[in-house]
C-alpha positions in Angstrom: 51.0 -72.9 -8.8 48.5 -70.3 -10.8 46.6 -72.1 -13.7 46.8 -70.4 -16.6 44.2 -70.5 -18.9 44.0 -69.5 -22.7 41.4 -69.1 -24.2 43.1 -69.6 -27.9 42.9 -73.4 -26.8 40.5 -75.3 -28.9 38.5 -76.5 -26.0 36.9 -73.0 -25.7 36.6 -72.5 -29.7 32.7 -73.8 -29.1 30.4 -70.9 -27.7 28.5 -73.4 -25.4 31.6 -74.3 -23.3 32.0 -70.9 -22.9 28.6 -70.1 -21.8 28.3 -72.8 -20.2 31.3 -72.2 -17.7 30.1 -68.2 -16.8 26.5 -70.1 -16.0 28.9 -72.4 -13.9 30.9 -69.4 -12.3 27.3 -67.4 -10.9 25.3 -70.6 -10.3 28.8 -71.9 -8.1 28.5 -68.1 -6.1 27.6 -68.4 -2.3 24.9 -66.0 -3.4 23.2 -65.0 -6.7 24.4 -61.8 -8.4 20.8 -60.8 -7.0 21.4 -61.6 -3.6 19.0 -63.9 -1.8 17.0 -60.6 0.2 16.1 -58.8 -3.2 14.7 -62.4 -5.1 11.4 -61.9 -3.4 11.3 -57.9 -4.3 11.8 -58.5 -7.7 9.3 -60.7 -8.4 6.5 -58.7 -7.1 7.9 -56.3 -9.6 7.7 -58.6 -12.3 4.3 -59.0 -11.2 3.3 -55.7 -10.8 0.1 -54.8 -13.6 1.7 -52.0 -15.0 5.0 -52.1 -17.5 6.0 -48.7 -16.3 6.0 -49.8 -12.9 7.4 -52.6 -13.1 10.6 -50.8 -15.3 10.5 -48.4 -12.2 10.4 -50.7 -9.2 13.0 -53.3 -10.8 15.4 -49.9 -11.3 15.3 -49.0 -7.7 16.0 -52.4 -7.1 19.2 -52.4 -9.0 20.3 -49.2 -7.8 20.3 -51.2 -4.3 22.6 -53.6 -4.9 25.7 -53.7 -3.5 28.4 -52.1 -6.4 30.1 -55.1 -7.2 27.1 -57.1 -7.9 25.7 -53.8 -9.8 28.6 -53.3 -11.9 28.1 -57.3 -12.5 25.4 -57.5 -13.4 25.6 -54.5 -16.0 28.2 -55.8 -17.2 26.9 -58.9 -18.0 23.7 -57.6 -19.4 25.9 -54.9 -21.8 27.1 -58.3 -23.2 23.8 -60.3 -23.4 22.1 -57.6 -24.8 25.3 -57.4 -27.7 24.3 -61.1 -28.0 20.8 -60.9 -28.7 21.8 -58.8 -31.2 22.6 -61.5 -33.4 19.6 -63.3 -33.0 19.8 -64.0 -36.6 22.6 -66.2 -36.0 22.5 -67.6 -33.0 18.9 -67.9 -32.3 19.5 -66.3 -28.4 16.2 -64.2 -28.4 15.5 -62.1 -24.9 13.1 -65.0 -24.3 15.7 -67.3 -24.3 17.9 -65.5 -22.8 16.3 -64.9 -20.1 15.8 -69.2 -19.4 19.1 -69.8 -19.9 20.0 -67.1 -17.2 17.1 -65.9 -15.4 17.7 -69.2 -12.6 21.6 -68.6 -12.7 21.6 -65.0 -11.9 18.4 -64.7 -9.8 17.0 -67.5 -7.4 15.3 -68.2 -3.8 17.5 -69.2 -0.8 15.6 -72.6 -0.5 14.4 -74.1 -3.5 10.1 -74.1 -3.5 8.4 -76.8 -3.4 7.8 -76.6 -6.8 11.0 -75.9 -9.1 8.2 -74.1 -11.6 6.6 -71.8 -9.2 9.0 -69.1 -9.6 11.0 -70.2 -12.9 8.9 -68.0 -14.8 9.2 -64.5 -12.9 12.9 -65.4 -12.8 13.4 -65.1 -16.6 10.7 -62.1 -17.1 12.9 -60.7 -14.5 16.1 -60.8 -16.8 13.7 -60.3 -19.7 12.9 -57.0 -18.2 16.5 -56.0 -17.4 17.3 -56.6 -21.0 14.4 -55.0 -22.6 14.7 -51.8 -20.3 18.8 -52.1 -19.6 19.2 -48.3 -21.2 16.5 -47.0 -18.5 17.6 -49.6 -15.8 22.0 -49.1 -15.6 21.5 -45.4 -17.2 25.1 -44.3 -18.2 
């Protein structure tokens, strides 16, 4: 039989259980919501030199993903950005944000040698896609 979940229970009345289980659910995914042939594409675009450009390249980029991994992904980063802001009460700057989801949501097929290496460019990437979400999912 179906379980049925509700989400009145107590067990989901504190916020990081809930976060917690959608950083679960996309990190669980065969493949990242950025699938494994656009990880290395978008972060040369996090590394191009120029903000514009990099706002540009990481667009196109998003345009290609398949639809349900673009209407995902907007989705998600509608909500994110809603939570950041109430950074006044919960702290959840785009900074943070963005290491709390930027490995979840975007990561390498094989791990690199170092886990560092590309930890960074991972969260500028969802620090971008934040920052930029009006010019990046345009209505």
């Amino acid at each position: 039989p179906e379980e049925r979940l509700s989400l009145t229970d107590p067990e989901w009345s504190d916020v990081h259980v809930v976060t917690g289980a959608l950083k679960l659910f996309f990190r669980e995914l065969p493949e990242p919501l950025v699938p494994y042939g656009l990880f290395n594409p978008f972060i040369e675009a996090v590394k191009l030199p120029d903000p514009q450009e990099q706002v540009e390249r990481v667009a196109e980029l998003v345009q290609s993903l398949p639809p349900a991994n673009y209407a995902t992904l907007r989705y998600l980063l509608a909500h994110l950005c809603r939570v950041m802001e109430r950074v006044d009460v919960n702290r959840m700057t785009r900074q943070n944000i963005g290491i709390v989801f930027g490995p979840t949501l975007l990561r390498p097929e094989r791990e690199p040698g170092s886990l560092a290496a590309g930890m960074a460019q991972q969260n500028q990437a969802v620090e971008l896609l934040l920052a930029h979400f009006d010019r990046i999912f345009p209505a």
